[in-house]
PDB file of N, CA, C, O and CB in Angstrom:
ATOM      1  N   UNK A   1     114.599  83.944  92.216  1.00  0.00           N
ATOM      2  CA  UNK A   1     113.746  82.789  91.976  1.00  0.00           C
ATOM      3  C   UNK A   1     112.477  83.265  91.286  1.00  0.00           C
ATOM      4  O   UNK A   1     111.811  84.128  91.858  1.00  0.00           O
ATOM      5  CB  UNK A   1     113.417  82.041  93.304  1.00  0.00           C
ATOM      6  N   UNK A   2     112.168  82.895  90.379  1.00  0.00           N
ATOM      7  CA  UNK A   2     110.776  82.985  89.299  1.00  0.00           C
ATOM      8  C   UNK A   2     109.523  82.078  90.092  1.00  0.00           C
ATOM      9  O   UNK A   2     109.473  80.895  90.429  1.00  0.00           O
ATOM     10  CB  UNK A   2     111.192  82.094  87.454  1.00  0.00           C
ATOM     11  N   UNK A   3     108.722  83.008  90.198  1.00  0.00           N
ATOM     12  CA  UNK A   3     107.585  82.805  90.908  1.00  0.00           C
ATOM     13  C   UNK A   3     106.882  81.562  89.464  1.00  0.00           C
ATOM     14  O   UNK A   3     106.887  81.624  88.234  1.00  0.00           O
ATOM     15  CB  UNK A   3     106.633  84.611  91.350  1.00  0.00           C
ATOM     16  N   UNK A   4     106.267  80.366  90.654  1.00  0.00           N
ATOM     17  CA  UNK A   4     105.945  79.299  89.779  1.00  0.00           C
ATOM     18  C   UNK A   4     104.237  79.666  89.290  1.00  0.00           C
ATOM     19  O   UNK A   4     103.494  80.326  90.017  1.00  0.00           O
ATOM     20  CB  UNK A   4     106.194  77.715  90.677  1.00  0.00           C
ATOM     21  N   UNK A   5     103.838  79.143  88.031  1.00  0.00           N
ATOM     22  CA  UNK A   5     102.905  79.414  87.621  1.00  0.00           C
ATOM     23  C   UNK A   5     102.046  77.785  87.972  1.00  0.00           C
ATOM     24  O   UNK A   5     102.487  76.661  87.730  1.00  0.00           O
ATOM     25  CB  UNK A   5     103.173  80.052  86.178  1.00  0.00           C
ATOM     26  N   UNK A   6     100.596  78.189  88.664  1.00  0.00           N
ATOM     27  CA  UNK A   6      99.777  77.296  89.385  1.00  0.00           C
ATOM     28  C   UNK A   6      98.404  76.883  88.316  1.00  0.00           C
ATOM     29  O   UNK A   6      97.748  77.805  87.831  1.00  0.00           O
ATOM     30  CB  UNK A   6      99.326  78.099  90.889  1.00  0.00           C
ATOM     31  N   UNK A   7      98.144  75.814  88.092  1.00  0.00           N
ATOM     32  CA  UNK A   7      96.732  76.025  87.434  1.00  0.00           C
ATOM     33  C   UNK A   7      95.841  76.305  88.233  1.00  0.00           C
ATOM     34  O   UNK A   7      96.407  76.473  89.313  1.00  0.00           O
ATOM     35  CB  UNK A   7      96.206  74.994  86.749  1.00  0.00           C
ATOM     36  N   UNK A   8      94.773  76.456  88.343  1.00  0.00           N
ATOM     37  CA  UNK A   8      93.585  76.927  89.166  1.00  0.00           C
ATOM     38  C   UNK A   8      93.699  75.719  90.130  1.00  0.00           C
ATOM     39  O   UNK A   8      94.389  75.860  91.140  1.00  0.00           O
ATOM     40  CB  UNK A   8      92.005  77.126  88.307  1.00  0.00           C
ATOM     41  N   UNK A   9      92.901  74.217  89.829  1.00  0.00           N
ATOM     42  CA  UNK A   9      93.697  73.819  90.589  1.00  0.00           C
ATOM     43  C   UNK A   9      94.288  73.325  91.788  1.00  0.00           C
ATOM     44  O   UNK A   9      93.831  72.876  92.839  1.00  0.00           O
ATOM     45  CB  UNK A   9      93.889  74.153  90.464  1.00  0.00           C
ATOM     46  N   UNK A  10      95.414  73.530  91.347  1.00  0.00           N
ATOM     47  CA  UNK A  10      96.394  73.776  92.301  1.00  0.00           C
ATOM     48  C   UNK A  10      96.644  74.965  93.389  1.00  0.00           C
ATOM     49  O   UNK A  10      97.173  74.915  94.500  1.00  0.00           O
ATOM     50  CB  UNK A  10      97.319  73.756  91.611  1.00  0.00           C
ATOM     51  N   UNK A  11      96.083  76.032  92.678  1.00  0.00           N
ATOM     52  CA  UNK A  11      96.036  77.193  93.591  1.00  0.00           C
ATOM     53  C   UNK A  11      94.586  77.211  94.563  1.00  0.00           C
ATOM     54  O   UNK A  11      94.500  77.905  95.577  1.00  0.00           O
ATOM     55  CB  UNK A  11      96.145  78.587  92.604  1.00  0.00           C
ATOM     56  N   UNK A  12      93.561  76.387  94.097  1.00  0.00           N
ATOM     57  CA  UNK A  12      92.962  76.082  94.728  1.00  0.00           C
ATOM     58  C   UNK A  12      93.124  75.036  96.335  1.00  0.00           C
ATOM     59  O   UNK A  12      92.889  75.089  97.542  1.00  0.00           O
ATOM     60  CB  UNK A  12      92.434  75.852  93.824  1.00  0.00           C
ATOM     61  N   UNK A  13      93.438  74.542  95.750  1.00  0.00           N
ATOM     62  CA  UNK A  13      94.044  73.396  96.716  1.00  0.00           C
ATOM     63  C   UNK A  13      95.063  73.948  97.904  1.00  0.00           C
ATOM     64  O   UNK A  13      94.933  73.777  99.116  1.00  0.00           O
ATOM     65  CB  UNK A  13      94.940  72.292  95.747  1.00  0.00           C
ATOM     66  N   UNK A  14      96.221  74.731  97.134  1.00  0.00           N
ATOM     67  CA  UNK A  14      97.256  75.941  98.338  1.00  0.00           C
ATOM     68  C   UNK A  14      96.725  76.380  99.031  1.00  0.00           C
ATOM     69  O   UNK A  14      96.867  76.101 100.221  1.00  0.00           O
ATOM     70  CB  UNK A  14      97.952  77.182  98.008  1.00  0.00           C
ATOM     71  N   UNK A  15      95.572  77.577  98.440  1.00  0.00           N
ATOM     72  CA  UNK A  15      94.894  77.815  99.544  1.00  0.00           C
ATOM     73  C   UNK A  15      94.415  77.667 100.229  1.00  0.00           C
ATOM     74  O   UNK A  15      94.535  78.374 101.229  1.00  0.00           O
ATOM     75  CB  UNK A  15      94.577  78.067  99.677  1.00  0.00           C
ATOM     76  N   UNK A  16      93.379  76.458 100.154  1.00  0.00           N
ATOM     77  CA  UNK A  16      92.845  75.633 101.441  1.00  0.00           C
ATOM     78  C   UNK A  16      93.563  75.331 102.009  1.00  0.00           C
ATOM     79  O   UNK A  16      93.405  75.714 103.168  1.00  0.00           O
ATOM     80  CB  UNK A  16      92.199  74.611 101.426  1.00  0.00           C
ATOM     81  N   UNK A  17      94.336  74.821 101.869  1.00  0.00           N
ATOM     82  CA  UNK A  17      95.571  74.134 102.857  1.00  0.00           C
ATOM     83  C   UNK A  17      96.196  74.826 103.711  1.00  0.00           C
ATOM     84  O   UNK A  17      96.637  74.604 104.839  1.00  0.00           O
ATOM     85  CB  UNK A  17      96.676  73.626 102.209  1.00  0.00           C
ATOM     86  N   UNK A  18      96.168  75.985 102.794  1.00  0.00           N
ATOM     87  CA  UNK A  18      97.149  77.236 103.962  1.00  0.00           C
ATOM     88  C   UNK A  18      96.514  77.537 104.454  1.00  0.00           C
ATOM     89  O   UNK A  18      96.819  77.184 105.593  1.00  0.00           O
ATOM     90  CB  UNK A  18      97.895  78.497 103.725  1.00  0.00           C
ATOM     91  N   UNK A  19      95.142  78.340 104.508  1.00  0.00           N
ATOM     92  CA  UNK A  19      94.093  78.754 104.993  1.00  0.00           C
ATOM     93  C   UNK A  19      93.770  78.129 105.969  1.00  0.00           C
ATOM     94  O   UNK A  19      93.610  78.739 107.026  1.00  0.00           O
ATOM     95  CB  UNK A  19      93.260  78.822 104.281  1.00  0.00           C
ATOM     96  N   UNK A  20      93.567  76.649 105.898  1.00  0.00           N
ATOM     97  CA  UNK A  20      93.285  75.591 107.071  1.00  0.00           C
ATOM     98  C   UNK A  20      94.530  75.774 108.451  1.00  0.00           C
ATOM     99  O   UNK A  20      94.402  75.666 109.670  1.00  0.00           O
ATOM    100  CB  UNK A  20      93.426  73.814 106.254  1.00  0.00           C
ATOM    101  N   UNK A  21      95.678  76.081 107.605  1.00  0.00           N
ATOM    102  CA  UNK A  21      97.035  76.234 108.161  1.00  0.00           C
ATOM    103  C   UNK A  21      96.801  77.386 109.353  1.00  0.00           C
ATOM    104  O   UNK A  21      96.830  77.297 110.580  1.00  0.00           O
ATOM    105  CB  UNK A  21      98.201  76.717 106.901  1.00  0.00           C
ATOM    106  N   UNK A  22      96.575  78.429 108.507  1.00  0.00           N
ATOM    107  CA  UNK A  22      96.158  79.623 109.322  1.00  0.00           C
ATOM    108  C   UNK A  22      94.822  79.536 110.468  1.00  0.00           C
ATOM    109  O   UNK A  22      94.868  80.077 111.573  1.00  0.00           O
ATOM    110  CB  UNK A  22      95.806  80.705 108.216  1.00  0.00           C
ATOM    111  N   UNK A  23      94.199  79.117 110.196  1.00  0.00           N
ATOM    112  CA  UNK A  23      92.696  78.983 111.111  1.00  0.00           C
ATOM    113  C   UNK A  23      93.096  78.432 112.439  1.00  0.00           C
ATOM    114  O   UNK A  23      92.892  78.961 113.532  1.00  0.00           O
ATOM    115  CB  UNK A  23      91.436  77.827 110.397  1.00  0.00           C
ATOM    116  N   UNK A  24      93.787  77.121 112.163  1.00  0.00           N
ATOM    117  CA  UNK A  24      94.188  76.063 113.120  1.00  0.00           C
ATOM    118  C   UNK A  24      95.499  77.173 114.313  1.00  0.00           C
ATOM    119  O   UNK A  24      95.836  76.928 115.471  1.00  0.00           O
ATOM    120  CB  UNK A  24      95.064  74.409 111.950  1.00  0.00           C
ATOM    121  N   UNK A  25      95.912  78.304 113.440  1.00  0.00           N
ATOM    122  CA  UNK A  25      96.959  78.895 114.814  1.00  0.00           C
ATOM    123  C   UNK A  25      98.613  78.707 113.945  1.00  0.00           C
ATOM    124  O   UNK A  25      99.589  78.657 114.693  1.00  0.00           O
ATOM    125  CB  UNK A  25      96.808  77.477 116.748  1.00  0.00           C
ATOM    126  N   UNK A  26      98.768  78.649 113.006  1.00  0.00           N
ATOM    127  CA  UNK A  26      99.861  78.475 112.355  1.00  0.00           C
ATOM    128  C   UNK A  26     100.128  80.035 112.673  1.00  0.00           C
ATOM    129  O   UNK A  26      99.434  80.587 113.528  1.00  0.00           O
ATOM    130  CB  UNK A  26      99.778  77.836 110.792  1.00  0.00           C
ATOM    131  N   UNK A  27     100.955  80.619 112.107  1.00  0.00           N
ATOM    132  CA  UNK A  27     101.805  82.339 112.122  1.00  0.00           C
ATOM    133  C   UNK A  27     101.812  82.331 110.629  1.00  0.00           C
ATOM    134  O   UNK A  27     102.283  81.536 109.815  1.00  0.00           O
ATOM    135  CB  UNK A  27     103.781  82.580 112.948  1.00  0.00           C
ATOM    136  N   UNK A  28     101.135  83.476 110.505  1.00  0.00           N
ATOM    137  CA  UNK A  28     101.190  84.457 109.175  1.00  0.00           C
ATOM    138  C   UNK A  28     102.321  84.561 108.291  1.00  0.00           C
ATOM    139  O   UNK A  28     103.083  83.801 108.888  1.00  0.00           O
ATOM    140  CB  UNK A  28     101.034  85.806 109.541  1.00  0.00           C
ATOM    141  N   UNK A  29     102.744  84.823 107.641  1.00  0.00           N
ATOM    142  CA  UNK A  29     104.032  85.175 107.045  1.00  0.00           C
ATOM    143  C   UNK A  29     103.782  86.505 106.601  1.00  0.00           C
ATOM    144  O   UNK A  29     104.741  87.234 106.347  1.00  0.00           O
ATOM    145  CB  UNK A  29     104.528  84.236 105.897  1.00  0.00           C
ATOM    146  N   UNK A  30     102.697  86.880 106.486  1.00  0.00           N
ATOM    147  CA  UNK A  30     102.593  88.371 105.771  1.00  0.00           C
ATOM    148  C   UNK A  30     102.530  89.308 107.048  1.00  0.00           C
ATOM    149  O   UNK A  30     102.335  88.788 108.147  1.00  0.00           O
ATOM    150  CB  UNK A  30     101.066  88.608 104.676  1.00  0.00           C
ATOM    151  N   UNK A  31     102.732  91.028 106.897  1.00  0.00           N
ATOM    152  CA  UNK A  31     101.899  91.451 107.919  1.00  0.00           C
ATOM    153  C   UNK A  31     100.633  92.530 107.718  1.00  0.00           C
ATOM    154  O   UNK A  31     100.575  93.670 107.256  1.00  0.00           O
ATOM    155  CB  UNK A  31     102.803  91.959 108.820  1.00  0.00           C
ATOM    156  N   UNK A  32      99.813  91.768 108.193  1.00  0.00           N
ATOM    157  CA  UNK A  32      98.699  92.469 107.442  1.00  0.00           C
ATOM    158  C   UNK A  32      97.268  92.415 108.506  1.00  0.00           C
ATOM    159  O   UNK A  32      97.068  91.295 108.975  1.00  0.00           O
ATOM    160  CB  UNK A  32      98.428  91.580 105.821  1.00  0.00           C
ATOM    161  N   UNK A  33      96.482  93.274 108.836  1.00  0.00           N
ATOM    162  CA  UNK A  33      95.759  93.475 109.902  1.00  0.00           C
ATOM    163  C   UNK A  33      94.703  92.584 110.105  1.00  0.00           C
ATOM    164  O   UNK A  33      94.188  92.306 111.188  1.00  0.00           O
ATOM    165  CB  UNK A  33      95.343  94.641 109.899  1.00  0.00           C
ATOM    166  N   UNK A  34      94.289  91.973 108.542  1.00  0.00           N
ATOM    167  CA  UNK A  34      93.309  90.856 108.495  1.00  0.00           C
ATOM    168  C   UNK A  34      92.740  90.059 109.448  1.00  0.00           C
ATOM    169  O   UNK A  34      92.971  90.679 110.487  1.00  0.00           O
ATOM    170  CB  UNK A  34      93.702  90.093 107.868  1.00  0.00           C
ATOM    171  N   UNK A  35      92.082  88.973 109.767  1.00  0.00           N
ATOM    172  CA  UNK A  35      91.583  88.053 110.430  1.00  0.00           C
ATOM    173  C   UNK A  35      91.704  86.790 109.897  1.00  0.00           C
ATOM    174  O   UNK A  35      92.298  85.746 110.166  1.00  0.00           O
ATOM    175  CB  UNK A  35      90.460  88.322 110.663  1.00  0.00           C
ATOM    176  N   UNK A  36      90.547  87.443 108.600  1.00  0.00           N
ATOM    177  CA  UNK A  36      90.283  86.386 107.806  1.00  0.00           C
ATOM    178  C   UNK A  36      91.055  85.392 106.616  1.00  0.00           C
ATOM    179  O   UNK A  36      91.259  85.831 105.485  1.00  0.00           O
ATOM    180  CB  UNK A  36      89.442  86.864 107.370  1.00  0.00           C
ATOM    181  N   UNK A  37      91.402  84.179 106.973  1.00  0.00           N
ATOM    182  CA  UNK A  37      92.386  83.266 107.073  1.00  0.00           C
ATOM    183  C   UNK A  37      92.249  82.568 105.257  1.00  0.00           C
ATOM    184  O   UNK A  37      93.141  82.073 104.568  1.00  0.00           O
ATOM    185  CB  UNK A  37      92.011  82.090 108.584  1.00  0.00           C
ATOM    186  N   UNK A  38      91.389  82.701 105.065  1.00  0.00           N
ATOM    187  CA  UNK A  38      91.380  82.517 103.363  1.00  0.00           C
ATOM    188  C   UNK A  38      91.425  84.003 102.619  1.00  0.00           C
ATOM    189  O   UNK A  38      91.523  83.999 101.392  1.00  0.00           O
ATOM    190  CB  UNK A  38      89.797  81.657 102.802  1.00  0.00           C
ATOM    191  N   UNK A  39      91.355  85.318 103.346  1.00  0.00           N
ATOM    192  CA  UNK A  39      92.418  86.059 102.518  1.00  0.00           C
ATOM    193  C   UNK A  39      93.904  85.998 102.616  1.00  0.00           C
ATOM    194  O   UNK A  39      94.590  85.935 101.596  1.00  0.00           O
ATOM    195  CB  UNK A  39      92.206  87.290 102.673  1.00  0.00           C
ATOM    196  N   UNK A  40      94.391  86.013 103.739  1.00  0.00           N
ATOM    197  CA  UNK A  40      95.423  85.907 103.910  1.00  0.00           C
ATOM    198  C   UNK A  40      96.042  84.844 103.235  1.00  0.00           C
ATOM    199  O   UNK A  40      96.833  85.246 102.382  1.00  0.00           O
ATOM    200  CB  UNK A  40      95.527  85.954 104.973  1.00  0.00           C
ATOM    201  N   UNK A  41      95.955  83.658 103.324  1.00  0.00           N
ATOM    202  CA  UNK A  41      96.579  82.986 102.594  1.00  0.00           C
ATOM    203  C   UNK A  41      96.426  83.108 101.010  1.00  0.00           C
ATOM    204  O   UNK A  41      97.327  82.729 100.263  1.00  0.00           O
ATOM    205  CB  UNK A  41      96.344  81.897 103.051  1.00  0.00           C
ATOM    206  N   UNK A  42      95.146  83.699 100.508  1.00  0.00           N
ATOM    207  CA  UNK A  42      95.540  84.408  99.165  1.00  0.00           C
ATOM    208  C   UNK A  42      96.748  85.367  99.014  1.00  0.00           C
ATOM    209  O   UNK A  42      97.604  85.395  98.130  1.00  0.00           O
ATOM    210  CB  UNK A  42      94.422  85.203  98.764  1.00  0.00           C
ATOM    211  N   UNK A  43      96.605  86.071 100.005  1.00  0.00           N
ATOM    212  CA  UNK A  43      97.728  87.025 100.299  1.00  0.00           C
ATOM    213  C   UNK A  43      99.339  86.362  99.816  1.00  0.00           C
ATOM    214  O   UNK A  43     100.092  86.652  98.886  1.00  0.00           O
ATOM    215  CB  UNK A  43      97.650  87.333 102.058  1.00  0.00           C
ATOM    216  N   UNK A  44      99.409  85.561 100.703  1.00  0.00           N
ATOM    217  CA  UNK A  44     100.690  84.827 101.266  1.00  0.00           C
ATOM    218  C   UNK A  44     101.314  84.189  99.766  1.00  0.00           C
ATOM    219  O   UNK A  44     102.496  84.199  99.424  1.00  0.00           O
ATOM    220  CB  UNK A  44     100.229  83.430 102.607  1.00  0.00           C
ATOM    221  N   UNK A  45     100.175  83.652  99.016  1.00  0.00           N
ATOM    222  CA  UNK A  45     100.175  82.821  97.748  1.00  0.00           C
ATOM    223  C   UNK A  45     100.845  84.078  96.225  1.00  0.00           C
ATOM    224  O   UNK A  45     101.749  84.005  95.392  1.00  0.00           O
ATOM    225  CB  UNK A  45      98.147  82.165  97.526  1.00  0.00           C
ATOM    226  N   UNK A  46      99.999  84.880  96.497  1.00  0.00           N
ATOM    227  CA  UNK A  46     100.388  86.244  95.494  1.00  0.00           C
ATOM    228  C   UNK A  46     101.807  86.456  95.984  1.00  0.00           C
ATOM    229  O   UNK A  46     102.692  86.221  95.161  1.00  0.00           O
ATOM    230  CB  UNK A  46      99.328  87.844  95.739  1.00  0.00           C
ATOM    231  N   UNK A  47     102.184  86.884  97.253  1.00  0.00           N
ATOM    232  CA  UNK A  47     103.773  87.409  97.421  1.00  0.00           C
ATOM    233  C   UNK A  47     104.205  86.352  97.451  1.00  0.00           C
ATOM    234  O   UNK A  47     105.106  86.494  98.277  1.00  0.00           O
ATOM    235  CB  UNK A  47     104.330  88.265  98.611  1.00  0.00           C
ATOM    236  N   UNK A  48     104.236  85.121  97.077  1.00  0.00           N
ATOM    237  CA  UNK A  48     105.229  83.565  96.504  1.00  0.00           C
ATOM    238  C   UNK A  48     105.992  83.971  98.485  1.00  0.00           C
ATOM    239  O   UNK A  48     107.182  84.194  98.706  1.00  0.00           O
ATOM    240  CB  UNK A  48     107.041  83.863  94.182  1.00  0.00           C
ATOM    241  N   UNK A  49     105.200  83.954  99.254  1.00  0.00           N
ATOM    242  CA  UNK A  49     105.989  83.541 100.404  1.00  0.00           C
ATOM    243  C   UNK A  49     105.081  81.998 101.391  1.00  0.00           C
ATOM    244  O   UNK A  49     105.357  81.492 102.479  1.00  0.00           O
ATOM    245  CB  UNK A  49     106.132  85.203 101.453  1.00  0.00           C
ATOM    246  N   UNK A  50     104.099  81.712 100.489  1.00  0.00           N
ATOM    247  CA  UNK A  50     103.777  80.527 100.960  1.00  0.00           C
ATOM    248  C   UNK A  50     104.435  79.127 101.161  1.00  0.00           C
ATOM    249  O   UNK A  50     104.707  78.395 100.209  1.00  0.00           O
ATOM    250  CB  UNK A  50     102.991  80.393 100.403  1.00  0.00           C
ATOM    251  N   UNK A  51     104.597  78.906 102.051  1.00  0.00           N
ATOM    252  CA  UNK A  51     105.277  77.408 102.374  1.00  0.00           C
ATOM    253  C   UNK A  51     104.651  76.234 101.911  1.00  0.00           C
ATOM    254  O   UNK A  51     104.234  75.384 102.697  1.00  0.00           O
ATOM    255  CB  UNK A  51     105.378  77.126 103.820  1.00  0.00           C
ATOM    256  N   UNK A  52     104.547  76.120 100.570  1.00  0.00           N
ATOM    257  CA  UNK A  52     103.968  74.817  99.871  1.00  0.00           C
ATOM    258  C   UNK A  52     104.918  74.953  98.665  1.00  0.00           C
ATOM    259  O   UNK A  52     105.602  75.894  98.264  1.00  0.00           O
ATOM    260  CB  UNK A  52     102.154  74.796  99.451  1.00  0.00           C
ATOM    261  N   UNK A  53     104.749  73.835  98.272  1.00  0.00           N
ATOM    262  CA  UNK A  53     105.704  73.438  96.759  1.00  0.00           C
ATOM    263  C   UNK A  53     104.126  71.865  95.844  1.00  0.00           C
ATOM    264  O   UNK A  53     103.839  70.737  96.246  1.00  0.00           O
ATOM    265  CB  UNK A  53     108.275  72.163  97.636  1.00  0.00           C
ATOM    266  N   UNK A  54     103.742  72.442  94.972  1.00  0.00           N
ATOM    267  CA  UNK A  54     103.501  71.551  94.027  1.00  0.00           C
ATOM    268  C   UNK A  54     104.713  70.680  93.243  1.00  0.00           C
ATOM    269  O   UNK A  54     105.487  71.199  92.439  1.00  0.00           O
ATOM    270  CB  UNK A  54     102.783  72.294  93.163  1.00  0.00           C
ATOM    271  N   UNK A  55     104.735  69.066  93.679  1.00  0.00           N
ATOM    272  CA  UNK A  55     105.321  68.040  92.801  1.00  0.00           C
ATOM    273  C   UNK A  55     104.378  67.517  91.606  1.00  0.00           C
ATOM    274  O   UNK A  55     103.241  67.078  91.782  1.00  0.00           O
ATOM    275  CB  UNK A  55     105.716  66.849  93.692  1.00  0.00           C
ATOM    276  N   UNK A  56     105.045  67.636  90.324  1.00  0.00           N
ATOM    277  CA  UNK A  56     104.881  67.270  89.431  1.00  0.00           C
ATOM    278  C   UNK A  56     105.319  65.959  88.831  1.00  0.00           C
ATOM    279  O   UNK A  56     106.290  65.623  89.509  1.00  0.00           O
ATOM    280  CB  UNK A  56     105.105  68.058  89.030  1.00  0.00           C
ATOM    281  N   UNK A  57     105.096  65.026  87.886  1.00  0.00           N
ATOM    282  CA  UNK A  57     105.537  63.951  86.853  1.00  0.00           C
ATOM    283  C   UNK A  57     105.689  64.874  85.803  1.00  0.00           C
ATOM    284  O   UNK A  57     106.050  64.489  84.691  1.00  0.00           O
ATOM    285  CB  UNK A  57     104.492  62.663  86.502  1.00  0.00           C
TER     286      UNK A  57
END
């Protein structure tokens, strides 16, 4: 699967979302010693293992 290309954005937006995801007590997908919940979900976003999908028209 070809990792999808995000405009800013949109990758803006993932990350908050995930980030919020993470803060609130969600589980990581990465493993990584971090804390801090808006790297990680940068993290998560770079290795295309984030659980979001952008719909388009």
């Amino acid at each position: 699967m070809s990792k999808q290309v995000y405009t800013r954005y949109e990758r803006a937006r993932i990350v908050g979302a995930r980030s919020l995801q993470i803060s609130m007590g969600a589980p990581v997908l990465i493993d990584d010693e971090s804390t801090d919940s808006l790297y990680l979900a940068m993290e998560e976003l770079d290795r295309d293992v984030i659980p979001i999908t952008v719909k388009r028209d």
